[in-house]
C-alpha positions as CSV (number, residue, x, y, z in Angstrom):
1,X,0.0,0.0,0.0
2,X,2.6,2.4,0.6
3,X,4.7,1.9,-2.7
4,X,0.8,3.0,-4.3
5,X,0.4,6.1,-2.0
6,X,4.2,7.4,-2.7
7,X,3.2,6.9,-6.6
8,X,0.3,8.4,-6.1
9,X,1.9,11.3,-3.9
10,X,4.7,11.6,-6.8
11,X,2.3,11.6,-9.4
12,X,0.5,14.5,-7.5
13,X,3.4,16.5,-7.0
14,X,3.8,17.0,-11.0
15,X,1.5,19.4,-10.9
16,X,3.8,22.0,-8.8
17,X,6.8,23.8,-10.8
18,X,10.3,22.0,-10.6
19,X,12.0,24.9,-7.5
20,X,9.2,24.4,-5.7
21,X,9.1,20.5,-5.9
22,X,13.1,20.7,-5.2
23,X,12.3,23.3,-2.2
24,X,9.6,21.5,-0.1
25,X,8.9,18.5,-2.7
26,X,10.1,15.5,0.1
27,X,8.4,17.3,3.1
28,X,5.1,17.5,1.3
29,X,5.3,14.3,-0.2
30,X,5.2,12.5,3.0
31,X,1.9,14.6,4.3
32,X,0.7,13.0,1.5
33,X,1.5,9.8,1.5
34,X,-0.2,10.0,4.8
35,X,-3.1,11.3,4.0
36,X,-3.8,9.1,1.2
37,X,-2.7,5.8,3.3
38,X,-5.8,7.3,5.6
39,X,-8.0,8.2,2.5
40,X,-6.8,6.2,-0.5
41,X,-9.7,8.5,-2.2
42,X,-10.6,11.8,-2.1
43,X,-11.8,14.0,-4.7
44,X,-11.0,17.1,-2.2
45,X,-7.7,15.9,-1.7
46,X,-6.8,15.9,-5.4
47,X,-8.3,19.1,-5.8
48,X,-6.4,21.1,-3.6
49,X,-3.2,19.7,-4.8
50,X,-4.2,21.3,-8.4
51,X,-5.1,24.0,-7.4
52,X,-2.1,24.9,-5.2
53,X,0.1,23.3,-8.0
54,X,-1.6,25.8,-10.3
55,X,-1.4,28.9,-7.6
56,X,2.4,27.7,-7.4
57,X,3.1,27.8,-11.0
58,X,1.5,31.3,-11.3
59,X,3.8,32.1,-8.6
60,X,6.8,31.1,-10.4
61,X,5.8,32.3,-13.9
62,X,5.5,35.7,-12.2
63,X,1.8,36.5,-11.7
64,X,1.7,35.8,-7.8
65,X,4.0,36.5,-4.8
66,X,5.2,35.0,-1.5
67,X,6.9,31.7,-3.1
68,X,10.1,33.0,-4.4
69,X,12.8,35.0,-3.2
70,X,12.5,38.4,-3.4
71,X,15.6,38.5,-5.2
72,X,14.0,36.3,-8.0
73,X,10.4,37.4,-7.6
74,X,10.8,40.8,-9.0
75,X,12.6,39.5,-12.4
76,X,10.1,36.7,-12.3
77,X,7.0,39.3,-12.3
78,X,9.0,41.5,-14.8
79,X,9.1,38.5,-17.5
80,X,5.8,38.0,-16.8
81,X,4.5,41.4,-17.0
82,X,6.5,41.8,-20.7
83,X,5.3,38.5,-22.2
84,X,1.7,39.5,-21.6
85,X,2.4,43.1,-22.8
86,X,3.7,41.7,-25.7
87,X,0.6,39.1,-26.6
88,X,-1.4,42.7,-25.8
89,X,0.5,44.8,-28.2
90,X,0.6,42.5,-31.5
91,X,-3.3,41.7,-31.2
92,X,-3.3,45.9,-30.8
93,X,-1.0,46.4,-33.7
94,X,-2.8,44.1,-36.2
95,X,-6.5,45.9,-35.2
96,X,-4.5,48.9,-35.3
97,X,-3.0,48.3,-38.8
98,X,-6.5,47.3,-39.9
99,X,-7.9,51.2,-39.3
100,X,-4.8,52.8,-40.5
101,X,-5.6,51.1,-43.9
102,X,-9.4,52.0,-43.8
103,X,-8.1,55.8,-42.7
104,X,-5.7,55.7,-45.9
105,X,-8.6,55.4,-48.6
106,X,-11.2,57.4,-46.8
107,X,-12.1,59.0,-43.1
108,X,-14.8,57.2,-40.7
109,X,-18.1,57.6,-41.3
110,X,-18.7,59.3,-37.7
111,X,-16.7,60.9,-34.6
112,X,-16.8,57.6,-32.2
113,X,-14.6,55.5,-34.6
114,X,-12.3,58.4,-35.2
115,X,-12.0,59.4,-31.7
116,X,-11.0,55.8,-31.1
117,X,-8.5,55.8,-33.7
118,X,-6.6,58.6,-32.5
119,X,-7.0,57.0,-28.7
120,X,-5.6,53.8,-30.1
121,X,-2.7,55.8,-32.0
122,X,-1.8,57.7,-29.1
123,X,-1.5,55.1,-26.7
124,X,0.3,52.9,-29.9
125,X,3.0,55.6,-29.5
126,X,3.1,55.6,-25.7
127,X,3.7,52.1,-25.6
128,X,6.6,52.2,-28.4
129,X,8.3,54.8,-26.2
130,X,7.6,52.9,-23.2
131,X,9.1,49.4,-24.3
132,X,12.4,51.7,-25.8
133,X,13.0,52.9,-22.4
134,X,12.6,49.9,-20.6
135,X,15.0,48.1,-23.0
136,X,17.8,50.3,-22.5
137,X,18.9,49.6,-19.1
138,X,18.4,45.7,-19.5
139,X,20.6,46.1,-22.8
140,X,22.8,47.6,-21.0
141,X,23.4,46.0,-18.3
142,X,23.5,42.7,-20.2
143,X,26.3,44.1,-22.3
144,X,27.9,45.4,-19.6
145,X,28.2,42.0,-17.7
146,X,29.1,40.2,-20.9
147,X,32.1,42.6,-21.8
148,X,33.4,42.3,-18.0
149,X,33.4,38.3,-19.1
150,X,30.4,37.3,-16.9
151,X,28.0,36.3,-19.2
152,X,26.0,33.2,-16.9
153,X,23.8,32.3,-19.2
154,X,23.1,35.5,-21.2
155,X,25.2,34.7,-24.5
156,X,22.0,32.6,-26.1
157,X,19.4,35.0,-25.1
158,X,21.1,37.7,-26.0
159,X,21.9,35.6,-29.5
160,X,18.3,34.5,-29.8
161,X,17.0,38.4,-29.4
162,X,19.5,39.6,-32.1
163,X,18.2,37.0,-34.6
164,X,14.5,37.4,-33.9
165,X,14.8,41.1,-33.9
166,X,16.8,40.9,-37.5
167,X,14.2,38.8,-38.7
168,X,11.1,40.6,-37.8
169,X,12.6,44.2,-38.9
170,X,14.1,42.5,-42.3
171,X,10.9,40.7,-43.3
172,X,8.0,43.6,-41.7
173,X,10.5,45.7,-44.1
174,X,10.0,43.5,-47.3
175,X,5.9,42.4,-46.6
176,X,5.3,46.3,-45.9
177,X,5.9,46.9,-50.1
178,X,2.3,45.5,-50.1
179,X,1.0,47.4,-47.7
180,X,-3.0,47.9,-48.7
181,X,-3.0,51.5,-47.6
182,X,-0.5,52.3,-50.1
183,X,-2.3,54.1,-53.1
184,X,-4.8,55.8,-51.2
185,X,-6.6,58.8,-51.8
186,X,-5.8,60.5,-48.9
187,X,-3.2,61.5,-46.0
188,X,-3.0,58.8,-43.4
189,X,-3.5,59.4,-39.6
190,X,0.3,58.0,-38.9
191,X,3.0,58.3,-41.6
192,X,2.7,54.7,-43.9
193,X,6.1,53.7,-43.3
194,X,4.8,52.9,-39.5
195,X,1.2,52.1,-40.4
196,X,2.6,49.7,-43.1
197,X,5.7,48.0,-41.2
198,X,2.9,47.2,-38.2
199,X,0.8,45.8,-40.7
200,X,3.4,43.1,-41.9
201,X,4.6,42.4,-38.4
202,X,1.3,41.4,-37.2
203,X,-0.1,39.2,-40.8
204,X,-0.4,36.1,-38.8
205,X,-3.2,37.9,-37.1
206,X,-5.7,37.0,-39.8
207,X,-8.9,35.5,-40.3
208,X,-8.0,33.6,-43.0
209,X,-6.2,30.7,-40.9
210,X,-10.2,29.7,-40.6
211,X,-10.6,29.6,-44.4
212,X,-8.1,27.7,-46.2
213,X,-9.2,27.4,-49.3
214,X,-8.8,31.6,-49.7
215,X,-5.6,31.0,-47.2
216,X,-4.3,28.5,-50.7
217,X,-4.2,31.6,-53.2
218,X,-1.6,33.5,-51.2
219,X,2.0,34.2,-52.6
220,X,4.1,31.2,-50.9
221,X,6.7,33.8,-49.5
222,X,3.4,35.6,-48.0
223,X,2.7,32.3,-46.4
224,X,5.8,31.3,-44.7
225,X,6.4,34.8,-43.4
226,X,2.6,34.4,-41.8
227,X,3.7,31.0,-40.3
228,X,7.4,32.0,-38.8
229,X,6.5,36.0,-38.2
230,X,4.8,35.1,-34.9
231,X,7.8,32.6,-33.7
232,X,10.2,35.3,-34.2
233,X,8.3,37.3,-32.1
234,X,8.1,34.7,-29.2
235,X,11.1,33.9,-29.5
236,X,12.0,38.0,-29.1
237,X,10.2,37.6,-26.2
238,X,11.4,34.8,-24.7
239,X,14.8,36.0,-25.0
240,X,13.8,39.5,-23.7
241,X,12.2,37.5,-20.3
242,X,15.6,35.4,-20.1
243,X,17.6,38.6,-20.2
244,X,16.0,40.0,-17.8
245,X,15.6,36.9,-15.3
246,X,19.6,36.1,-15.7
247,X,21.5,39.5,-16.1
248,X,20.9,40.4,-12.5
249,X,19.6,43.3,-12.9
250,X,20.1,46.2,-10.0
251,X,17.8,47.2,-7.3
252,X,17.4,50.7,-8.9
253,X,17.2,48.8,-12.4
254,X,13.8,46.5,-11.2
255,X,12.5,49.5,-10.1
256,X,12.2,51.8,-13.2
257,X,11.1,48.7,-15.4
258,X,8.1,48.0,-12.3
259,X,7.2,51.8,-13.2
260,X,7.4,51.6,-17.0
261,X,5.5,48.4,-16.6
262,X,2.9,50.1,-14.4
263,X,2.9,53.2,-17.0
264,X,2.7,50.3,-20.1
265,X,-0.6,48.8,-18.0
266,X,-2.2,52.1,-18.1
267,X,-1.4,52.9,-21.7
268,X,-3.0,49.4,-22.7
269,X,-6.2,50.2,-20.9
270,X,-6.2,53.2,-23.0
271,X,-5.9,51.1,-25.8
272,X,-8.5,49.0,-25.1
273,X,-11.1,51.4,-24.3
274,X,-10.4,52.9,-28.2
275,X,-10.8,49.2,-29.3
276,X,-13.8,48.9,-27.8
277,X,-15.3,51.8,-28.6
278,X,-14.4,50.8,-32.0
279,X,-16.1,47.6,-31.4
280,X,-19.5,48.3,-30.0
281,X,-19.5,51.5,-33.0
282,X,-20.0,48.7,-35.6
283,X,-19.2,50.7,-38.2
284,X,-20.8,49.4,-41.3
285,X,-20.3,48.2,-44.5
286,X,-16.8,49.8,-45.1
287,X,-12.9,49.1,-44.3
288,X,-13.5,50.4,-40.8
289,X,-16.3,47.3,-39.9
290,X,-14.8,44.8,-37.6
291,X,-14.7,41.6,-37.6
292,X,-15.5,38.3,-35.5
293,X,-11.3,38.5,-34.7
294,X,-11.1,41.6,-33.6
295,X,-13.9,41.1,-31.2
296,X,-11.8,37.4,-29.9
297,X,-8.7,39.7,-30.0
298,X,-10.4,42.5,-27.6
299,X,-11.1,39.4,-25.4
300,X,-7.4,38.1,-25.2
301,X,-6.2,41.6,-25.2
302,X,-8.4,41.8,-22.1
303,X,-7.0,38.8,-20.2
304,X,-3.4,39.7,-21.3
305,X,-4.2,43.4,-19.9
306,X,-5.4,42.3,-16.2
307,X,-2.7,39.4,-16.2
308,X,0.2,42.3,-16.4
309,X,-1.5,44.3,-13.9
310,X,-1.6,41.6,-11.4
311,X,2.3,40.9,-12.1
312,X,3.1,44.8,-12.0
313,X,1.6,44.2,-8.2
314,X,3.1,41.2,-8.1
315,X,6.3,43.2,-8.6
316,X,6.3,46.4,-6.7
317,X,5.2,44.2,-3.7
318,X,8.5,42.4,-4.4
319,X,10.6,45.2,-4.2
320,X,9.2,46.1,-0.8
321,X,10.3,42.7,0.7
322,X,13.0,42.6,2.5
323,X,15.9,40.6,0.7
């Protein structure tokens, strides 16, 4: 009975992250060995193992607090607070893109959807500035530790952001020649170099994945640069979260980015009160008319959105902990 209770106990424990298994993993293993030598089955039991396993991986991605170190919670929330920014700002871009092209050919129809337009612009621009200036120190201090030859880990993220950020500049360069907008009748809200270049970054955003029979008749260049555009961009942003987990990065350092994170979390709610506004305006029958994704990318933007505010909390209370 006890070599099925300890299986049972290990198999229970997957669903906690590797530190914390390796950090309290044998202690909590025999509680449960325990328990389930008392109560071989228990739906309760089971339950709150997930959902402390699930609380703990939060925790570790980030998104919670009081299971790390304070030392490794901060970078932890940081990563966190960045990936989600980042699933936030191509969903943005690509809706974004969308009206720039509409606003090319002709203006909206009516004041709500060009009031959101210039919200969604705005904030567009705040959040460009935003992710410059919270680059530059992690940059920097990256470099800085791989020129005084301590790079611990930080030559292949550093590697993998090069490449990724080369690939997405290269190819958002050569899609943007077919940039819809150009040719129109009229001056843009935004210069077309930006409007077009956001467009090409974010063309795996489309709703043509749900139709492939109109997906068949692209160009097979437009195609492959649909299919690897959005791995480059993870993998930016995986190696922008592994940067800033491993370079160490200075008290001072964690807290600007917390503040330019808090700053990015308002700008996005800005964002996404043009977008909806857009949304419920409905717009008819022209290029300003959304569509079913825009309305499922509102919804992910929304999740993203209140994720990074819980890990900008999650972070600020880090930096008050004592380390």
């Amino acid at each position: 009975m006890n070599a099925e209770a300890e299986a049972e106990a290990a198999r229970l424990l997957r669903w906690y992250p590797k530190t914390w298994r390796t950090r309290y993993g044998e202690e909590f293993a025999e509680l449960l060995v325990a328990d389930i030598i008392e109560r071989p089955r228990s739906k309760s039991r089971t339950a709150d193992v997930i959902r402390g396993g699930i609380m703990a991986r939060l925790a570790a991605a980030g998104l919670g607090g009081g299971t790390l170190e304070a030392s490794a919670q901060g970078p932890a929330s940081l990563t966190a607070l960045g990936c989600c920014a980042a699933v936030f700002v191509s969903l943005g871009a690509a809706m974004w893109s969308q009206l720039t092209v509409g606003w090319q050919w002709s203006a909206p129809d009516n004041a709500a959807t060009t009031v959101a337009m210039v919200v969604m612009s705005a904030a567009i621009l705040i959040l460009g500035v935003l992710a410059l200036a919270a680059a530059v120190p992690v940059l920097w201090t990256a470099g800085w530790r791989l020129a005084t030859g301590r790079p611990r880990g930080l030559l292949g993220p550093a590697a993998l952001v090069l490449a990724c950020a080369v690939i997405m500049f290269v190819g958002a360069r050569h899609f943007g020649n077919g940039w819809p907008g150009t040719g129109g009748h009229r001056p843009g809200l935004v210069p077309g170099g930006i409007a077009a270049f956001s467009w090409a970054s974010t063309l795996s955003v489309s709703s043509y994945w749900a139709h492939p029979g109109a997906l068949a008749g692209f160009p097979a260049a437009e195609l492959a640069w649909m299919a690897a555009s959005p791995l480059a961009l993870a993998g930016l942003a995986g190696g922008a979260a592994a940067l800033v987990r491993r370079a160490e990065l200075p008290a001072r350092v964690l807290d600007f980015e917390t503040r330019i994170g808090t700053a990015a979390c308002a700008a996005m709610a800005v964002f996404l009160g043009g977008c909806c506004a857009w949304l419920v305006n409905r717009e008819p029958g022209n290029l300003f008319h959304p569509g079913a994704i825009d309305a499922a990318g509102a919804a992910v933007m929304t999740i993203a959105l209140l994720a990074a505010r819980h890990a900008a909390r999650a972070a600020r209370l880090a930096l008050n902990r004592p380390r």
